[in-house]
TITOR-293135 format. One line per 10 residues: number of its first residue (from 0); for each residue x, y, z of C-alpha. Coordinates in steps of 0.05 Angstrom, whole numbers, plus 32768, in hexadecimal, padded with zeros to 4 digits. Each point is the difference from the previous one (the first is absolute). Layout:
N
NUM) X:Y:Z | ...
// end
This chain:
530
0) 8000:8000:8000 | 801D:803E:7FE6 | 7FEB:8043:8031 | 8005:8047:7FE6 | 7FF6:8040:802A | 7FDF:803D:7FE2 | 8024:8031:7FF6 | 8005:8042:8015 | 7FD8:8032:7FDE | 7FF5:804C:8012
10) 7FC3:8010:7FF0 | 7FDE:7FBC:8021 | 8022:8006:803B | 7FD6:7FF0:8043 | 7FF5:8032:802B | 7FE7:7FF2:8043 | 7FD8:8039:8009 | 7FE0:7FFE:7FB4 | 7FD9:7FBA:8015 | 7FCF:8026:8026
20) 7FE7:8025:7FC3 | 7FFA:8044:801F | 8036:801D:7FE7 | 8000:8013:7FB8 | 7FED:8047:7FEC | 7FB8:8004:7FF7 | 7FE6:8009:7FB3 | 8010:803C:7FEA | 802A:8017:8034 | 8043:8011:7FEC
30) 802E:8010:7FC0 | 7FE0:7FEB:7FC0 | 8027:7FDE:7FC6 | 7FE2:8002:7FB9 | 8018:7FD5:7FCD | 7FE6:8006:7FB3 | 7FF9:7FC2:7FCB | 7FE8:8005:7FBC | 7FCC:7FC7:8015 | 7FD2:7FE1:802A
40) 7FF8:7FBB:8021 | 7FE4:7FCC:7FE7 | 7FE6:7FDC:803C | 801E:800F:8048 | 7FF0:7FA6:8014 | 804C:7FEE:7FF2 | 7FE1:7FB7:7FF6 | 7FDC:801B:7FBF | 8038:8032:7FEA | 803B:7FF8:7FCF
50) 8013:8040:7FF2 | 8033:8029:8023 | 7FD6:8043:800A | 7FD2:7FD8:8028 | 8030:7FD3:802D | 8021:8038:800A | 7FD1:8019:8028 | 7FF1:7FBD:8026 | 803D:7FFA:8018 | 7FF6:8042:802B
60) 7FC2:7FDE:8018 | 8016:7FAB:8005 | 8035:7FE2:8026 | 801A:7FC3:7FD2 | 8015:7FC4:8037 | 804A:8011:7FE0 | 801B:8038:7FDC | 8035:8028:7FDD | 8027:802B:8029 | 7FF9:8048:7FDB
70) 8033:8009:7FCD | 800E:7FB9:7FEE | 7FEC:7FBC:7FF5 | 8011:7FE6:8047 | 7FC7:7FD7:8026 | 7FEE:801A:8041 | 7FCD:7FED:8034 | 7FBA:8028:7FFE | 7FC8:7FD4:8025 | 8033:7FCA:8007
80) 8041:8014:8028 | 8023:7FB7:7FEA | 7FF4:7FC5:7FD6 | 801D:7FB7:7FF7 | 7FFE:7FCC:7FCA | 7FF9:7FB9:8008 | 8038:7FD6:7FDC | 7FD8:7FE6:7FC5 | 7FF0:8049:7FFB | 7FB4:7FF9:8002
90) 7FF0:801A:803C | 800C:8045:8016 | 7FF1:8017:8046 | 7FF6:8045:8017 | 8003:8029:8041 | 7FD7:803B:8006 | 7FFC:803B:8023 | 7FE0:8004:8038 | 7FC8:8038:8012 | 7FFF:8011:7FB6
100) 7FB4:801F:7FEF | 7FE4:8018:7FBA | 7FDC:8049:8006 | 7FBF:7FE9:8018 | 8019:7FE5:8038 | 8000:7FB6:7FF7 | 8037:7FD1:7FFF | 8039:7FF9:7FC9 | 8010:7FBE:8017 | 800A:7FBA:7FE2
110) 7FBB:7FEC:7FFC | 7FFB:803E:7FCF | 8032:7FF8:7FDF | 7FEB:7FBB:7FF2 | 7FC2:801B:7FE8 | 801B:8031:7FD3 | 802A:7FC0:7FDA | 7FC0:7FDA:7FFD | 7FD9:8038:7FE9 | 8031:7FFF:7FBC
120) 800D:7FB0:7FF7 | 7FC3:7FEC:800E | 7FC7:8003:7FD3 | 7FCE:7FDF:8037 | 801A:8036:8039 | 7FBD:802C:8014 | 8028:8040:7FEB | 801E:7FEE:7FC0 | 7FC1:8014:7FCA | 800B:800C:7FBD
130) 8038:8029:8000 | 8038:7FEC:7FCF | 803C:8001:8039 | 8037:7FFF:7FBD | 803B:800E:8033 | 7FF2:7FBF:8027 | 7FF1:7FE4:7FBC | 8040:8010:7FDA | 802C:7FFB:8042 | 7FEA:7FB7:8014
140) 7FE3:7FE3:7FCB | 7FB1:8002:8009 | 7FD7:7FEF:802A | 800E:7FDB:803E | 804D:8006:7FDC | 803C:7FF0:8021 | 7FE5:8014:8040 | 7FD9:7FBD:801B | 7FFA:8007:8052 | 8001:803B:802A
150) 7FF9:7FFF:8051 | 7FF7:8033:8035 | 8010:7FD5:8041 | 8007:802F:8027 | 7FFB:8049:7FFE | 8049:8012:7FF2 | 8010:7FCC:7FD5 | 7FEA:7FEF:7FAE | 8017:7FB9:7FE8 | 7FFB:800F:7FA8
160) 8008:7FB2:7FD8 | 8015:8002:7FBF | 7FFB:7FD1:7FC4 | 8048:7FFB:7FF7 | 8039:8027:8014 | 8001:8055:7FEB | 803F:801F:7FF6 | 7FDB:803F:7FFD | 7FD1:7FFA:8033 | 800F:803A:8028
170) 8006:802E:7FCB | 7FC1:7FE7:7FE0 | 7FDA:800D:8052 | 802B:8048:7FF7 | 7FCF:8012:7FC8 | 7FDF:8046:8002 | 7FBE:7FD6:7FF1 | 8009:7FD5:803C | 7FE8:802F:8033 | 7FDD:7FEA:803E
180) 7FBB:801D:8007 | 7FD0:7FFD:803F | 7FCF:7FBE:7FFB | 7FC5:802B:801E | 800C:8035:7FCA | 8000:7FD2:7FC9 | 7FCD:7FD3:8011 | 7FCF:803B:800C | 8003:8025:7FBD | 8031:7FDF:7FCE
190) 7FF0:8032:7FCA | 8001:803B:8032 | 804B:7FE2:801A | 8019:8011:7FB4 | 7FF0:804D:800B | 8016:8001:8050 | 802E:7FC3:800E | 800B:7FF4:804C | 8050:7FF3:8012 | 8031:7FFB:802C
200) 8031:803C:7FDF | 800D:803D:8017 | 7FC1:801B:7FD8 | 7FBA:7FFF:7FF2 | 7FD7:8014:7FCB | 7FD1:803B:8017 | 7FEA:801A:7FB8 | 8005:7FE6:7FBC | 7FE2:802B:7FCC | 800C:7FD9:7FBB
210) 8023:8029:7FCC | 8011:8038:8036 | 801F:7FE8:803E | 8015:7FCC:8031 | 8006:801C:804F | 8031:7FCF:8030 | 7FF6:8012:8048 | 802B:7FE5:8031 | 7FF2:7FBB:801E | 7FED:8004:8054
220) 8009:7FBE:7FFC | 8049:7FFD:7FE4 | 8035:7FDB:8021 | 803E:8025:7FEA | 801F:8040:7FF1 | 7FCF:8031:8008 | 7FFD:8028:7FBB | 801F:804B:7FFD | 7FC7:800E:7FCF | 7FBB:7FEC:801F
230) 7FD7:800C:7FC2 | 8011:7FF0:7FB5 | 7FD2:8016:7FC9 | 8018:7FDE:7FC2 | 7FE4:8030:7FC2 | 7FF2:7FE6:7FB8 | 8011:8036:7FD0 | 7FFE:7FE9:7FB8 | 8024:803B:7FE1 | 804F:7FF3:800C
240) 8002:804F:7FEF | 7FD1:800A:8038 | 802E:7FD3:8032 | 803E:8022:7FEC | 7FDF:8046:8008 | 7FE5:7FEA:804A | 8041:7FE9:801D | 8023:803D:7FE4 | 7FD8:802B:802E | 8002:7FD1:8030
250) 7FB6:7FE7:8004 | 8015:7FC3:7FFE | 8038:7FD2:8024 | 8010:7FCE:7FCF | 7FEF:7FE1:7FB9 | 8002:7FBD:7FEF | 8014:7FE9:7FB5 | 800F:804A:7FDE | 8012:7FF8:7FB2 | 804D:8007:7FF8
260) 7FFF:8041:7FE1 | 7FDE:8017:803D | 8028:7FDE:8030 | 803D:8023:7FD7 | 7FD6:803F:8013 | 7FFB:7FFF:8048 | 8038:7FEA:800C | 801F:803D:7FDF | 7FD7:8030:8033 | 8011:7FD9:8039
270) 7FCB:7FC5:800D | 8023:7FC4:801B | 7FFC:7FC2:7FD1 | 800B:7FB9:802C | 8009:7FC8:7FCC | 7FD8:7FBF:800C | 802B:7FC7:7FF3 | 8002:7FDD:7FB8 | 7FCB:7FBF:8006 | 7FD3:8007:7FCE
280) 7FFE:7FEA:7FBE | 7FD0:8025:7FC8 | 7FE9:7FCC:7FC6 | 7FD6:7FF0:7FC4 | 7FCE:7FC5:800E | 7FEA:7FE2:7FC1 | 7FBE:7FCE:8006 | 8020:7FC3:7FE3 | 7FC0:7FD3:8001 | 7FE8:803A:7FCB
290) 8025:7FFC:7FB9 | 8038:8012:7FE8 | 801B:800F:8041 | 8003:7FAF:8018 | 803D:7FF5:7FCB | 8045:8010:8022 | 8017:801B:7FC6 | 7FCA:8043:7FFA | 8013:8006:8058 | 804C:8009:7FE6
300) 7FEF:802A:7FC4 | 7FE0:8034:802C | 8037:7FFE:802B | 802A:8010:7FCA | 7FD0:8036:7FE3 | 800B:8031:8047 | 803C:802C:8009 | 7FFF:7FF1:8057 | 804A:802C:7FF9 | 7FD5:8043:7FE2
310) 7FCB:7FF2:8037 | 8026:8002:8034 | 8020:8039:7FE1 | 7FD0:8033:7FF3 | 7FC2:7FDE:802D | 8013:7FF1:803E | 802A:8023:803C | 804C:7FFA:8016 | 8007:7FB6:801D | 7FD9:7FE3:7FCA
320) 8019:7FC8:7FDA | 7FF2:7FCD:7FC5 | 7FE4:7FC1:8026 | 802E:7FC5:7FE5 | 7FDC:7FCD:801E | 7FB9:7FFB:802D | 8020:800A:8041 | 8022:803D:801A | 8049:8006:8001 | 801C:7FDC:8044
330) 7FC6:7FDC:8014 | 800B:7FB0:800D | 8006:7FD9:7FC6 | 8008:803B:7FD1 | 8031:7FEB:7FB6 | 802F:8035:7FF4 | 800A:7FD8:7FBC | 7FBB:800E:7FE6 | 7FFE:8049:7FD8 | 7FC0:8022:7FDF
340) 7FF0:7FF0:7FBB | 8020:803A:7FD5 | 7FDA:802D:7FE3 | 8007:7FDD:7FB4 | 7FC6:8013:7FD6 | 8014:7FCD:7FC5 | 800A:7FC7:802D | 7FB5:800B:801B | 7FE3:8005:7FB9 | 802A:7FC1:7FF4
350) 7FDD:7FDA:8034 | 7FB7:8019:7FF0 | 800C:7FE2:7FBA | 801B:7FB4:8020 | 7FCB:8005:8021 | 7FC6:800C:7FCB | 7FFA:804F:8008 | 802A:8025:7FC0 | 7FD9:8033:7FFB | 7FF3:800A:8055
360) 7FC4:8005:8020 | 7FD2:8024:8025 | 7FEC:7FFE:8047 | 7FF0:802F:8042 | 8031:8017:803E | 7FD6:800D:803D | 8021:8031:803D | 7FED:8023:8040 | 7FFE:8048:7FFA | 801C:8012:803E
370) 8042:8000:800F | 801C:7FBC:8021 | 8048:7FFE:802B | 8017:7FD4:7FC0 | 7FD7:802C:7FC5 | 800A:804F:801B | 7FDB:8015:7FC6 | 7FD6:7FBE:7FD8 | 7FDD:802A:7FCB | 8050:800F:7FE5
380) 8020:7FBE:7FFF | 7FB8:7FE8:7FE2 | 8013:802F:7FCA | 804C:7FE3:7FF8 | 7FE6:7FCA:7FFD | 7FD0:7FFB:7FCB | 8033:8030:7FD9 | 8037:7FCA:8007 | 7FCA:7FC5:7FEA | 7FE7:801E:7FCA
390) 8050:8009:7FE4 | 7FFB:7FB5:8004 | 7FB7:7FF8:7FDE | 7FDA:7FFC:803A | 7FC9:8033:8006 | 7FE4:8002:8046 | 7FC7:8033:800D | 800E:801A:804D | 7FCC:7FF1:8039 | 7FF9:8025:803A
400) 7FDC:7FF7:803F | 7FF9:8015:8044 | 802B:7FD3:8032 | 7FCD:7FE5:801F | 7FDB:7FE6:7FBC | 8043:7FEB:7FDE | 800B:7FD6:8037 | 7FC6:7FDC:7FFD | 8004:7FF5:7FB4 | 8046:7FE3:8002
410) 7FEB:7FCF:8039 | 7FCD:7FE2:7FDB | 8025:8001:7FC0 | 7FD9:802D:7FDA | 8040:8021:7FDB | 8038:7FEB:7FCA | 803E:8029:8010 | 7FF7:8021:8048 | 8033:8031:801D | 800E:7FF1:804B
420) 8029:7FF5:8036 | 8019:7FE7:8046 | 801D:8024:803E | 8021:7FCD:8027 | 7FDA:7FED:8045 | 8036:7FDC:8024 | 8042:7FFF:7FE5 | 7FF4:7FB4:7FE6 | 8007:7FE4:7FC0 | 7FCC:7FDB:8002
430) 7FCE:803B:8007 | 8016:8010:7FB8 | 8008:7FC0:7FDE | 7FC1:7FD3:8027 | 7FC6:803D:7FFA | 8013:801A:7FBE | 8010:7FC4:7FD4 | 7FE8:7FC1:801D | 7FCB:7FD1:7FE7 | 7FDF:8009:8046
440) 7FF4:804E:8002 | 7FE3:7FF3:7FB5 | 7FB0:7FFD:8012 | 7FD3:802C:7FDA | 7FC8:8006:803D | 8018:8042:8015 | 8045:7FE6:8034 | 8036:7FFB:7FBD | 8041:8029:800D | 8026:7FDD:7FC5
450) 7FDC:802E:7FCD | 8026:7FCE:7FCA | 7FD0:7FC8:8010 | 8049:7FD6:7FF1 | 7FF7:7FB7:8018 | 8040:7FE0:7FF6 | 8007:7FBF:8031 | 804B:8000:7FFD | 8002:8048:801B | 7FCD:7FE2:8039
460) 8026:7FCF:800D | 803E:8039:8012 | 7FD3:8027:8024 | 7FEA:7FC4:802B | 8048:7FE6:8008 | 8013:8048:8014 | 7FCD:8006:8034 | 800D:7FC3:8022 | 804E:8007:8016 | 8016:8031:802D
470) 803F:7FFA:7FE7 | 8019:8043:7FE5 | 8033:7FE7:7FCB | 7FDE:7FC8:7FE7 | 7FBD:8035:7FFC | 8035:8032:7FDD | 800C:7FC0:7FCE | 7FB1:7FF5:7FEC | 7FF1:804A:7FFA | 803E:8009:7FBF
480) 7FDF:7FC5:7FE3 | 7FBE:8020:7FFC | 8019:8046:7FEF | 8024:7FDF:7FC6 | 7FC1:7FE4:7FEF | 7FD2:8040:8005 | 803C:8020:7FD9 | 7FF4:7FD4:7FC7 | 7FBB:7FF5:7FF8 | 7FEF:8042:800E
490) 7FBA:7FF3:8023 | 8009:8043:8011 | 8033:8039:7FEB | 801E:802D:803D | 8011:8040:7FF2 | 801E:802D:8038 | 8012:8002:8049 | 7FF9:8039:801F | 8010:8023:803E | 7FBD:8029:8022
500) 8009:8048:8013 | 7FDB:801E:803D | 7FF6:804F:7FFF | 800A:801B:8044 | 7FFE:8047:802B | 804A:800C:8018 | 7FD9:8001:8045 | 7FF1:7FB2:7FFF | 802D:7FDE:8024 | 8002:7FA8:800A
510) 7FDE:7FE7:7FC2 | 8020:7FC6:7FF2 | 8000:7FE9:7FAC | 7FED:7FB6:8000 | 800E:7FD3:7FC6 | 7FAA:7FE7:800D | 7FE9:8056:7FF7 | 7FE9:7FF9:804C | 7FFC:8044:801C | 8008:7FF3:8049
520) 7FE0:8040:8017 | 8015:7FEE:8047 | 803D:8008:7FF4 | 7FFC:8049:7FE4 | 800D:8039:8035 | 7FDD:804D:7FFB | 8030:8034:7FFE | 8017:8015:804E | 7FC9:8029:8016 | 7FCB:7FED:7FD5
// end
């Protein structure tokens, strides 16, 4: 049996006095910190979520029973403060902490956390409805998944059995979408828990206004740190010119996601720019059960037909770079052999004609409209794009659509070329190559993440073999073999990493950039005085 303490982390830290729940700043109280987006949530029930402006704000709200320390990829105690593994590596046992309550008062303890896991893997659990749960999905493999038992025996301790051994089990429990929500709040309203989720975090949700704004108050409940900024009022404002304008004059604190020409701009009058880590990965998702597009051959000719080297030039900020193979540079497993297709228009004509096209053909690129961490401005690169197909013969008419709409479209497969991407969650390989490419995130009932619908059983079989060692070189070994493989067939073409900027007053002092695009508003202290 293998024991691990949690570590250390700042903003979890237990204070004695905080257990009470007295002590926070009442709402409103206090210094105020704005922050401005370009867009709004999609839903605010991590369990439903998969996009980044949502869990984003979740994980101000949800405690994860482990988590990343700020600023890294490091695994730290949240609910639990240590964890074991058995020596076939099935069993995982964790310690909780004591005394822990959500913001209503009742108890974040084993027996909820046990409900929370059921509530996802179990399609019989009272709680679970219709809803599409396409983290749980993608992450374990459907429903029950790789997660087969789970006991509360007592109330400090959660016994987790799994199918076979997880290399990435922790990372996968370290998922933004794995928050731990109160059982009375969810079993009340389960709808009403999507607009006003009940957590453990330092905040709650006192007002969301769709389209408008998102108000974080701070948690009485909260165990740790108690926040420097006691109410957060995250602001959608559409207009980038707007955003840049605000925090000019000051109106605003910080801006998530500005276009590179307006970073470049602020950062010329001052603004502070933090850089997220690289750990994303931009990409073109071609339908390959819809023709041409399930022949290898028209996959490599568009990659071929884009010039990624001009993109990153001229569309994307300092830090960018031309995405050589699906995983960001330094992550386990990553080929430093593998290199982008070249931009070699004659080559891709060459391969449309093997392949039955000589003339080219015609099809559709769907996109988001609003900016994404990985796509700072979509209706541009759609535009490259369909410029650098139609040098190649391909004539793609652009498709735009709200985030929340394209989303929905691409998980039910209702595209032929989709432009998308992934912000790492947990600084795992396998939460880019199982979710995005594998047979089992390929469903077209609303949970698909691999937007390919690519079912190859050999890359399965990696994916499987991957999961199931926690050995670190031999999982290093099974993740080239599949990046070699999504290298050459091409079931979909990655374009850029890129690094995320975050626009910030001069004032704001302790945001920490994390490689996952948390915010960790905890963390951030008002000016002296404030």
């Amino acid at each position: 049996m293998r024991r691990f303490p949690a570590l250390p982390l700042l903003a979890l830290a237990l204070a004695a006095s905080g257990c009470g729940g007295g002590s926070a700043a009442k709402a409103g109280s206090g210094p105020l910190l704005v922050m401005a987006r370009v867009k709004d949530a999609v839903v605010l029930d991590p369990s439903h979520a998969t996009d980044g402006l949502s869990l984003n704000v979740t994980n101000e709200v949800m405690q994860n029973i482990v988590g990343l320390k700020p600023g890294s990829f490091e695994i730290v105690g949240e609910i639990a403060r240590s964890w074991s593994v058995s020596d076939d590596g099935r069993t995982w046992t964790f310690e909780l902490r004591p005394g822990l309550q959500f913001s209503d008062g009742t108890a974040a303890d084993a027996a909820a956390v046990k409900f929370n896991l059921d509530r996802w893997r179990l399609r019989s659990h009272p709680a679970h409805g219709s809803f599409a749960y396409p983290y749980y999905a993608s992450v374990f493999g459907g429903f029950p998944g790789a997660i087969v038992d789970v006991r509360a025996p007592s109330p400090t301790r959660l016994v987790i059995g799994l199918a076979s051994p997880r290399g990435s089990f922790l990372h996968d429990l370290a998922d933004q979408a794995f928050g731990i929500g109160s059982p009375a709040a969810i079993s009340a309203d389960p709808k009403g828990f999507e607009l006003k989720p009940v957590g453990s975090g330092p905040y709650m949700v006192a007002e969301w206004v769709r389209d408008d704004h998102i108000t974080l108050v701070a948690n009485p409940k909260w165990a740790g740190k108690k926040p420097g900024y006691p109410t957060v009022l995250i602001r959608d404002i559409p207009d980038q010119a707007t955003s840049v304008l605000s925090l000019e004059k000051g109106d605003i604190d910080m801006l998530t996601d500005p276009r590179p020409e307006d970073a470049k701009t602020l950062a010329a009058k001052g603004i502070a720019l933090a850089l997220q880590p690289a750990n994303n990965t931009s990409y073109i998702a071609p339908e390959t059960e819809k023709k041409p597009f399930g022949d290898p051959r028209v996959r490599q000719a568009i990659a071929y037909a884009i010039d990624k080297e001009a993109m990153v030039a001229h569309l994307y900020a300092k830090g960018a770079m031309v995405a050589n193979d699906w995983l960001p540079p330094g992550m386990l497993g990553d080929n430093p052999a593998l290199k982008a297709y070249p931009h070699d228009v004659a080559r891709a004509k060459a391969l449309l004609a093997a392949a039955g096209y000589p003339h080219g053909f015609s099809t559709t690129l769907s996109y988001p409209t609003s900016p994404r961490p990985y796509l700072p401005d979509p209706p541009r690169v759609a535009e490259t794009l369909q410029s650098d197909l139609r040098a190649a013969g391909i004539e793609v008419t652009l498709q735009p659509s709200e985030f929340g709409v394209f989303l929905d479209k691409v998980r039910h497969g209702e595209h032929e070329l989709a432009l998308i991407g992934w912000t790492g969650d947990n600084g795992d390989p396998d939460n880019f190559l199982y979710p995005l490419l594998d047979q089992d995130s390929a469903r077209k009932d609303g949970t698909a993440q691999n937007y390919s619908f690519w079912r190859d059983p050999a890359y399965h079989e990696l994916m499987l073999a991957g999961q199931r060692t926690n050995d670190p070189a031999k999982r290093a070994a099974i993740y080239r073999k599949a990046l070699v493989m999504i290298h050459d067939l091409a079931p979909a073409i990655p374009l850029v990493h890129t690094t995320v900027p975050v626009a910030l007053k001069p004032t704001i002092k302790g945001f920490v950039p994390s490689p996952n695009t948390a915010y960790h508003f905890v963390l951030i202290q008002p000016p002296a005085g404030s």
